[in-house]
C-alpha positions as CSV (number, residue, x, y, z in Angstrom):
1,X,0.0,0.0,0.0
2,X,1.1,3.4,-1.0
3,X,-0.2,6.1,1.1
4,X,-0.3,9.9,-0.1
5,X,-1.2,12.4,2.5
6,X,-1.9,15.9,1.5
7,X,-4.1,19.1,2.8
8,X,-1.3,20.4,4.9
9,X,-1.0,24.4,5.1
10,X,-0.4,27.0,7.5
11,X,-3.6,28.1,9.3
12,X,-4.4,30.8,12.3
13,X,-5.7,29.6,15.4
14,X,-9.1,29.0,15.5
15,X,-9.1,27.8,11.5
16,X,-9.7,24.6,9.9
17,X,-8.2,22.4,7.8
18,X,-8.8,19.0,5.9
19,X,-6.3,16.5,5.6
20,X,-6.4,13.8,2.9
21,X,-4.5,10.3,2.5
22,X,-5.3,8.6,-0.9
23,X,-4.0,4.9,-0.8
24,X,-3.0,3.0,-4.1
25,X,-1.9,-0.9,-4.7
26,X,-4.5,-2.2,-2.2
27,X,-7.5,-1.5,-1.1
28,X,-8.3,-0.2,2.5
29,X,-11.2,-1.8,3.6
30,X,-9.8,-4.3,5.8
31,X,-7.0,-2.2,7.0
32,X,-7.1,-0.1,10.2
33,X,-6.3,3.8,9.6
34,X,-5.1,6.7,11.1
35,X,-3.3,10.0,11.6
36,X,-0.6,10.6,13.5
37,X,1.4,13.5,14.2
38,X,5.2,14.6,15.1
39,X,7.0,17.7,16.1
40,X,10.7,18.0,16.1
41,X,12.0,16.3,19.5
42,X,9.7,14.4,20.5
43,X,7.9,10.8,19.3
44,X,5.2,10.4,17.0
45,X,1.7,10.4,19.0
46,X,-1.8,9.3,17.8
47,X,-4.1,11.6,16.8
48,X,-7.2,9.4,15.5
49,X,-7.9,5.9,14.7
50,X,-10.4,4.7,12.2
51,X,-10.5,1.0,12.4
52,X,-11.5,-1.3,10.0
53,X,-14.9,-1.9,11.7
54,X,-15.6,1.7,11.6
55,X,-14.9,2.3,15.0
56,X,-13.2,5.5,16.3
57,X,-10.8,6.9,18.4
58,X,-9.0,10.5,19.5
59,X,-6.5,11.7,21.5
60,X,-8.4,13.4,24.4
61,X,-6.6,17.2,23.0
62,X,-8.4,16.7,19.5
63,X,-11.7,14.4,20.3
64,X,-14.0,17.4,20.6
65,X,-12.3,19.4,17.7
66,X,-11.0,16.5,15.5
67,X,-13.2,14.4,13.1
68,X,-11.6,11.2,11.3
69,X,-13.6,9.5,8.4
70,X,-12.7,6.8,5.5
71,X,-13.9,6.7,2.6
72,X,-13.6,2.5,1.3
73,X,-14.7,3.1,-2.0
74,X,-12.4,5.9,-2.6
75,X,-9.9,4.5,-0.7
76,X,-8.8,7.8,1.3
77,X,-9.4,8.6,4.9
78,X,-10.0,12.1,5.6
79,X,-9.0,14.1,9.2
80,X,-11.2,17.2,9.9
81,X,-9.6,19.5,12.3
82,X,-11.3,22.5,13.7
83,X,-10.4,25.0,16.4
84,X,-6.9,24.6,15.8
85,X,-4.8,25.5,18.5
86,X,-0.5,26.3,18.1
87,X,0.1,23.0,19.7
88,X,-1.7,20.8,16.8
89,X,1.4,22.4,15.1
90,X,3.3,19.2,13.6
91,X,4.0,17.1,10.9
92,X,0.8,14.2,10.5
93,X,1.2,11.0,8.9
94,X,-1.1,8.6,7.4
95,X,-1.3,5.0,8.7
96,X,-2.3,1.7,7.3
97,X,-1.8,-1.6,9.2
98,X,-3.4,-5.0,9.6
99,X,-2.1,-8.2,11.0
100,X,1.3,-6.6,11.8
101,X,2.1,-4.9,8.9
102,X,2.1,-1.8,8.5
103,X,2.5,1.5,5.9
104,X,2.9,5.3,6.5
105,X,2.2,8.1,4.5
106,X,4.6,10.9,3.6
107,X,3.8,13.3,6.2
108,X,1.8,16.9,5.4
109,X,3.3,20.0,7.7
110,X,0.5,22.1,9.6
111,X,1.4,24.9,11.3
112,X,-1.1,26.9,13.8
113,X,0.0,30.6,13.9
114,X,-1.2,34.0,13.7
């Protein structure tokens, strides 16, 4: 699976923005997703989780401004974020994994500042 991540942008706080991941060479629908996000120093943390049964799952800073959402027939899982705050500032990364294998996007750079 080949994962493509893309929406990134600078943004002021209190904006929105829409990240995309568009997979190719598999499809996604038995594959749990996610986002994940990393800032310089520090380890990669989960955002959201969209597994393959449709259930979801947020970090508590994001679950009331964060909205995660997969699209099987288009193969692409969407994150919605709302009310961003300086601190979403970081790079977020597409996931893809199933039975111990695993695939991660390129990364998209949002930065939160006025």
């Amino acid at each position: 699976v080949q994962l493509q991540a893309s929406g990134g942008g600078l943004v002021q706080p209190g904006g929105s923005l829409r990240l995309s991941c568009a997979a190719s060479g598999s499809n996604l629908s038995n594959k749990h997703m996610g986002w994940y996000r990393q800032v310089p120093g520090k380890q990669r943390e989960m955002v959201a989780i969209a597994e393959s049964s449709g259930h979801t799952k947020y970090d508590y800073s994001v679950e009331d401004r964060f909205t995660i959402a997969r699209d099987n027939r288009k193969n692409t899982v969407t994150l919605q974020m709302n009310g961003l705050k300086p601190e979403d500032t970081a790079v977020y990364y597409c996931r893809a994994w199933r039975y111990g294998l695993e695939n991660w996007g390129q990364g998209t750079l949002v930065t939160v500042s006025s």
